[in-house]
VMD Tcl script that builds the backbone (N, CA, C; Angstrom):
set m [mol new atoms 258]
animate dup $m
set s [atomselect $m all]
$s set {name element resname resid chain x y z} {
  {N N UNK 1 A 61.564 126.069 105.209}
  {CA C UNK 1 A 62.899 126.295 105.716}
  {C C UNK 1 A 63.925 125.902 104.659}
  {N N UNK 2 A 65.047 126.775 104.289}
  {CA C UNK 2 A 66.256 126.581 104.063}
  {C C UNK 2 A 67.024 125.397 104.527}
  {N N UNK 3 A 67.677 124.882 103.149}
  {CA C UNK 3 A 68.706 123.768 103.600}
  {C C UNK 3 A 70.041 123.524 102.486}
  {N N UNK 4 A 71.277 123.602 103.088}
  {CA C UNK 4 A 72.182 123.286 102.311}
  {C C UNK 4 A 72.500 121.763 102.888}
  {N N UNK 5 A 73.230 121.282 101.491}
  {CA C UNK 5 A 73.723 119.971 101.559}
  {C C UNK 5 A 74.806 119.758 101.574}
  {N N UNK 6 A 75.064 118.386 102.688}
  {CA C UNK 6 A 76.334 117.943 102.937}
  {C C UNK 6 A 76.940 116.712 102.360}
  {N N UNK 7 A 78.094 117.065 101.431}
  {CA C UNK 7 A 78.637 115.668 100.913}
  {C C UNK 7 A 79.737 115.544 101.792}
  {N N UNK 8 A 79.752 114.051 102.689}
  {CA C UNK 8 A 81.229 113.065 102.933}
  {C C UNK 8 A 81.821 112.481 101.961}
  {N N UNK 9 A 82.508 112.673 101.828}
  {CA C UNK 9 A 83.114 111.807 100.868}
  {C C UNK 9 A 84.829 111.386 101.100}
  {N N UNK 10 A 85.227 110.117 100.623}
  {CA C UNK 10 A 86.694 109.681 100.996}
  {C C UNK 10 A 87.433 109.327 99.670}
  {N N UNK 11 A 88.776 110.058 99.596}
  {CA C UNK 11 A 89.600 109.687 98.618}
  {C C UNK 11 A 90.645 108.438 99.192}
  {N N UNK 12 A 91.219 107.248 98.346}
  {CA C UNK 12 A 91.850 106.514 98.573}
  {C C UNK 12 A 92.734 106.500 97.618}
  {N N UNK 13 A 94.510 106.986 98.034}
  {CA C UNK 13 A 95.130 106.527 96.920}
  {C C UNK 13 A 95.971 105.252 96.512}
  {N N UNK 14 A 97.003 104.937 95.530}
  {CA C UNK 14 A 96.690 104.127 95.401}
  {C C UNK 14 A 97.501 102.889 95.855}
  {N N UNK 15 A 97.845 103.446 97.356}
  {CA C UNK 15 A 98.438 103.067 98.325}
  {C C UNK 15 A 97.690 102.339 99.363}
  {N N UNK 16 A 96.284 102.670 99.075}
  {CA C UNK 16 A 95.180 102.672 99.984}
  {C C UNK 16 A 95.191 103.413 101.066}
  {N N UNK 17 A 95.801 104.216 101.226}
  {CA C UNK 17 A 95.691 105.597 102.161}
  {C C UNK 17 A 94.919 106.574 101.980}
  {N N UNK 18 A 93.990 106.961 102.987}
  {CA C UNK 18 A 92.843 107.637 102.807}
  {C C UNK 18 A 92.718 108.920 103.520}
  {N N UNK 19 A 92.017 109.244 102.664}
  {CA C UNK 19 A 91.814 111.096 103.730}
  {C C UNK 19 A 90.304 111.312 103.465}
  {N N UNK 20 A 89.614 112.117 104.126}
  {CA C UNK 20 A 88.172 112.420 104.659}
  {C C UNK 20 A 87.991 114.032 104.122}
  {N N UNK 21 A 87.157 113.625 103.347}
  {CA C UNK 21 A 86.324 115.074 103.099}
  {C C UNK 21 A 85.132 115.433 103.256}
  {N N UNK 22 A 84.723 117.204 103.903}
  {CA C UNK 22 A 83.648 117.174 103.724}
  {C C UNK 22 A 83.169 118.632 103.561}
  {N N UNK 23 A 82.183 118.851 102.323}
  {CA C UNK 23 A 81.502 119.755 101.787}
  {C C UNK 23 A 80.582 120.185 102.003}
  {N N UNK 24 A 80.084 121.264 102.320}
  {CA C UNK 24 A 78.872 121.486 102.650}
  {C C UNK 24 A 78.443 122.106 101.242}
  {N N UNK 25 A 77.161 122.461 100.420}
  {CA C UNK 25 A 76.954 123.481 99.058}
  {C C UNK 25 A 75.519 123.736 99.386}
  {N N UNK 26 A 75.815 125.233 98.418}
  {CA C UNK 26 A 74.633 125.326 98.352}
  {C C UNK 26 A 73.060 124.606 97.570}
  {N N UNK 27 A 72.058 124.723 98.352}
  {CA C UNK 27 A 70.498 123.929 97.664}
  {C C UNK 27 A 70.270 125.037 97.392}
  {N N UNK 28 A 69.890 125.667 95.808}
  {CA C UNK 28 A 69.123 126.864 95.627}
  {C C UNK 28 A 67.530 126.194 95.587}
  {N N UNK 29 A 67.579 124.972 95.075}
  {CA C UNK 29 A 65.834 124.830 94.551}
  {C C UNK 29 A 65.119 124.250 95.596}
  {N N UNK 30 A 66.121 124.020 96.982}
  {CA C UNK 30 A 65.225 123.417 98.203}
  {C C UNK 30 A 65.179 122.231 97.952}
  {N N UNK 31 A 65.595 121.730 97.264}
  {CA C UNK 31 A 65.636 119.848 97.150}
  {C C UNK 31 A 65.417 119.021 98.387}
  {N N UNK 32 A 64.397 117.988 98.673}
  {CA C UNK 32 A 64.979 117.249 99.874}
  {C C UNK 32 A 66.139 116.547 99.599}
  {N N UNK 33 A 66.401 115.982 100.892}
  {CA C UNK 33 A 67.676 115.317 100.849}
  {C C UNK 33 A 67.418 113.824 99.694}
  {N N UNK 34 A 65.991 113.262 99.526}
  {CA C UNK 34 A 65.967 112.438 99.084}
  {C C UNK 34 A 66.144 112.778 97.175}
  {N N UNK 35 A 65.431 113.670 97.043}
  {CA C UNK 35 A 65.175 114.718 95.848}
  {C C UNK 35 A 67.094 114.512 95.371}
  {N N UNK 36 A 67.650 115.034 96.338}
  {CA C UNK 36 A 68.923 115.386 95.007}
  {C C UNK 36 A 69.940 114.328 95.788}
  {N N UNK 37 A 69.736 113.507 96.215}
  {CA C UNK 37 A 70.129 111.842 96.556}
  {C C UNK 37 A 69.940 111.514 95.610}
  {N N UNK 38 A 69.267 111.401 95.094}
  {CA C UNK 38 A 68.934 110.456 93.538}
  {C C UNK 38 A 69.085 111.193 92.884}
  {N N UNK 39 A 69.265 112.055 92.135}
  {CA C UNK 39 A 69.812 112.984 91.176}
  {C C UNK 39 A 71.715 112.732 91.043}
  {N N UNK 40 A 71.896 113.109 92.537}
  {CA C UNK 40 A 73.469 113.170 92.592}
  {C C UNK 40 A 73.702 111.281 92.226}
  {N N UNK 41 A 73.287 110.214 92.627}
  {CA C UNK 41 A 73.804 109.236 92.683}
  {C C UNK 41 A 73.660 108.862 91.158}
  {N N UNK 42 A 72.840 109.263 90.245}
  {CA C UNK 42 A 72.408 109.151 88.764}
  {C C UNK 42 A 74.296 109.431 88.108}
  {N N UNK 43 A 74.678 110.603 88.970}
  {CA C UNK 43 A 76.380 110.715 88.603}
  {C C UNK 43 A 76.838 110.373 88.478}
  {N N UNK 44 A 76.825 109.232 89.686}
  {CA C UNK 44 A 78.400 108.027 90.473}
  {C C UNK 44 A 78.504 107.419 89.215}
  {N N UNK 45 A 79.851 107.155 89.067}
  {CA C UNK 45 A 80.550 105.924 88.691}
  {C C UNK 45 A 80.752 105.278 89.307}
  {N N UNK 46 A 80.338 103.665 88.812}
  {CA C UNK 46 A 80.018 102.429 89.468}
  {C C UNK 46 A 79.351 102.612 90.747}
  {N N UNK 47 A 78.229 103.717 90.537}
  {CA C UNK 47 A 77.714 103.723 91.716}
  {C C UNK 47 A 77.644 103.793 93.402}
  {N N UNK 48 A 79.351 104.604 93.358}
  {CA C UNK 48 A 80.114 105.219 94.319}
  {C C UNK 48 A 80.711 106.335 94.264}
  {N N UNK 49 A 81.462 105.804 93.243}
  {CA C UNK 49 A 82.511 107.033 92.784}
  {C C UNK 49 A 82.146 108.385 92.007}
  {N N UNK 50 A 82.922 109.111 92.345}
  {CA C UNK 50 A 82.646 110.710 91.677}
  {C C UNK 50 A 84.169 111.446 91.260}
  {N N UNK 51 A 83.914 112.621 90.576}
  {CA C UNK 51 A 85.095 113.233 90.099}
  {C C UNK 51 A 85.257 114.604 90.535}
  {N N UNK 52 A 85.528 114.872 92.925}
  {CA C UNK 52 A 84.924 116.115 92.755}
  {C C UNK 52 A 84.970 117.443 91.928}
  {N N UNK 53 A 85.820 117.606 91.258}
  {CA C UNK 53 A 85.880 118.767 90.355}
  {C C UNK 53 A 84.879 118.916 89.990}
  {N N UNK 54 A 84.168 117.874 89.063}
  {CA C UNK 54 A 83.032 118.165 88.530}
  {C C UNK 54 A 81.833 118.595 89.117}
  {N N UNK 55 A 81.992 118.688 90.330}
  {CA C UNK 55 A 81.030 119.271 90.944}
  {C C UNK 55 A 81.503 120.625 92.352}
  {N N UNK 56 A 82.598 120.938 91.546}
  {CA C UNK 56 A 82.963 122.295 92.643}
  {C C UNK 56 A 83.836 121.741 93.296}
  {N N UNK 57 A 83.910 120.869 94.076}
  {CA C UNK 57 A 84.414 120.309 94.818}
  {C C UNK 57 A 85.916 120.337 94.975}
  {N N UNK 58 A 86.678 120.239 96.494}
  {CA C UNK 58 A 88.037 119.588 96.182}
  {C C UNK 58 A 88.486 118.246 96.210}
  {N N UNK 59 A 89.371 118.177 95.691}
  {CA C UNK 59 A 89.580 116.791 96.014}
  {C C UNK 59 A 91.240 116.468 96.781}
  {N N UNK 60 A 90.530 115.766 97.704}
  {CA C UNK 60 A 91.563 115.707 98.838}
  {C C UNK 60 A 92.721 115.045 98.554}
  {N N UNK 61 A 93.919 115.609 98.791}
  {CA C UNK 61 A 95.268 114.947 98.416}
  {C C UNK 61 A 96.385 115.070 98.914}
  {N N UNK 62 A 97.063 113.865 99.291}
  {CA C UNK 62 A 98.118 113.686 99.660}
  {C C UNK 62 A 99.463 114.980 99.826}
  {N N UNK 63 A 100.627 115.121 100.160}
  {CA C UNK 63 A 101.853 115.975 99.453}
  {C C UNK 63 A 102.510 115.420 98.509}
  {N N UNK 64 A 102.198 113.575 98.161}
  {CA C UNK 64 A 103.174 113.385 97.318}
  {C C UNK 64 A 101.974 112.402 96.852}
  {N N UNK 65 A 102.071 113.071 95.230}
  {CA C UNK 65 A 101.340 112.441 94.131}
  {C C UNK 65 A 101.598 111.710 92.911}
  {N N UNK 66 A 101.310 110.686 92.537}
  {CA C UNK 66 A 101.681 109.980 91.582}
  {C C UNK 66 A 100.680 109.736 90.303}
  {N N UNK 67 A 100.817 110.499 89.527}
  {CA C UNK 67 A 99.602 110.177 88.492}
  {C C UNK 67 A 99.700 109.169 87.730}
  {N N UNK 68 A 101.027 108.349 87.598}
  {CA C UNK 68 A 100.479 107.353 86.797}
  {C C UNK 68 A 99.964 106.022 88.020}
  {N N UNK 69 A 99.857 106.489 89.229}
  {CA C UNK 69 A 99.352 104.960 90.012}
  {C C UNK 69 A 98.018 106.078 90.474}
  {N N UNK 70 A 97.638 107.180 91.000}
  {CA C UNK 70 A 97.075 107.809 91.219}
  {C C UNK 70 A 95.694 108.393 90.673}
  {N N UNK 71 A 94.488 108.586 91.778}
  {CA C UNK 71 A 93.245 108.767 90.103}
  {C C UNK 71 A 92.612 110.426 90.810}
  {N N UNK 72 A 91.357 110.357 90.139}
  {CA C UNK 72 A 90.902 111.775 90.512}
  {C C UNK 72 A 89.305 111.106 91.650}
  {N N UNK 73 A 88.984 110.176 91.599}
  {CA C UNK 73 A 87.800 109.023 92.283}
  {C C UNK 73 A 87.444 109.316 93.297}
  {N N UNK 74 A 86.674 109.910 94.122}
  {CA C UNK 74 A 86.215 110.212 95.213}
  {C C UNK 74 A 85.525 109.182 95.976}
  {N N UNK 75 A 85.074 108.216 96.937}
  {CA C UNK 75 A 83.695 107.109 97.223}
  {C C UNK 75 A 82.974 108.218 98.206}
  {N N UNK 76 A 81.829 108.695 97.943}
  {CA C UNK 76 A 80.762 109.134 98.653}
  {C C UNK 76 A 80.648 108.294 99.782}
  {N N UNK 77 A 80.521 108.390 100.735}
  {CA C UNK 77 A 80.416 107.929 102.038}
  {C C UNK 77 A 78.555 108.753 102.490}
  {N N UNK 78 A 78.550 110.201 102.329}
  {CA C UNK 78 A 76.995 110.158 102.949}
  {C C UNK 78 A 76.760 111.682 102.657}
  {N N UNK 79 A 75.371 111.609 102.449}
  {CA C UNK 79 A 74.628 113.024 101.892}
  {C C UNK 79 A 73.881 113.557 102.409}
  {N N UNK 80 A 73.578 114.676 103.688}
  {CA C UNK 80 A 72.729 114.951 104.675}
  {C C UNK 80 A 72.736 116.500 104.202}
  {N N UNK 81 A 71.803 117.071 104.870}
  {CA C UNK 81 A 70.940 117.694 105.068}
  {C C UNK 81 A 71.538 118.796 105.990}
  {N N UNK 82 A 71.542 120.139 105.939}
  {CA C UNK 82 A 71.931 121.003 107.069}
  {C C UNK 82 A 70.422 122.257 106.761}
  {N N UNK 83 A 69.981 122.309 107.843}
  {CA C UNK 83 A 69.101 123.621 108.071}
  {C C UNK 83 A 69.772 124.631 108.442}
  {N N UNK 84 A 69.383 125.917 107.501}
  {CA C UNK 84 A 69.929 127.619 107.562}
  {C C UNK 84 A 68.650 128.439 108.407}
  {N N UNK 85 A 68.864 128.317 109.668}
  {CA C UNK 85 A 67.762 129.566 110.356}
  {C C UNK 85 A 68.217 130.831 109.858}
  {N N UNK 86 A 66.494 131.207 109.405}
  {CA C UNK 86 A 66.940 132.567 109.172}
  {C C UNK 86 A 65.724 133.146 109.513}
}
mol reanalyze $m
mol bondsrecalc $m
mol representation Tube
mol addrep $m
């Protein structure tokens, strides 16, 4: 069976105000969830953080942005698993 993967993930800026994201992408090689769990976490910075761009991703944001207090940092919150019946 088919499975795409789901990233949660939360941006905090640097207000500490937070917003909730979540991605679903495609698995072409069928990875388990554990399989590209450890692959993707090999990514994190400091072992949380991510840069979603770099991985397709958006990254969730405010209407009013400040880049010099402001970052691009995502914290992964959780990486599951969705089954495609087909």
């Amino acid at each position: 069976m088919k499975h795409r993967i789901i990233i949660e993930y939360l941006y905090r800026d640097a207000a500490n105000y937070k917003l909730y994201e979540q991605a679903e992408i495609d698995n072409p090689n069928n990875l388990s969830l554990q399989e590209f769990e450890k692959w993707f976490r090999t990514q994190l910075i400091d072992d949380l953080y991510f840069v979603p761009h770099d991985f397709g991703l958006i990254k969730p944001q405010f209407s009013v942005y400040n880049p010099k207090l402001d970052h691009e940092w995502c914290e992964l919150i959780e990486l599951r698993l969705k089954k495609i019946a087909r």
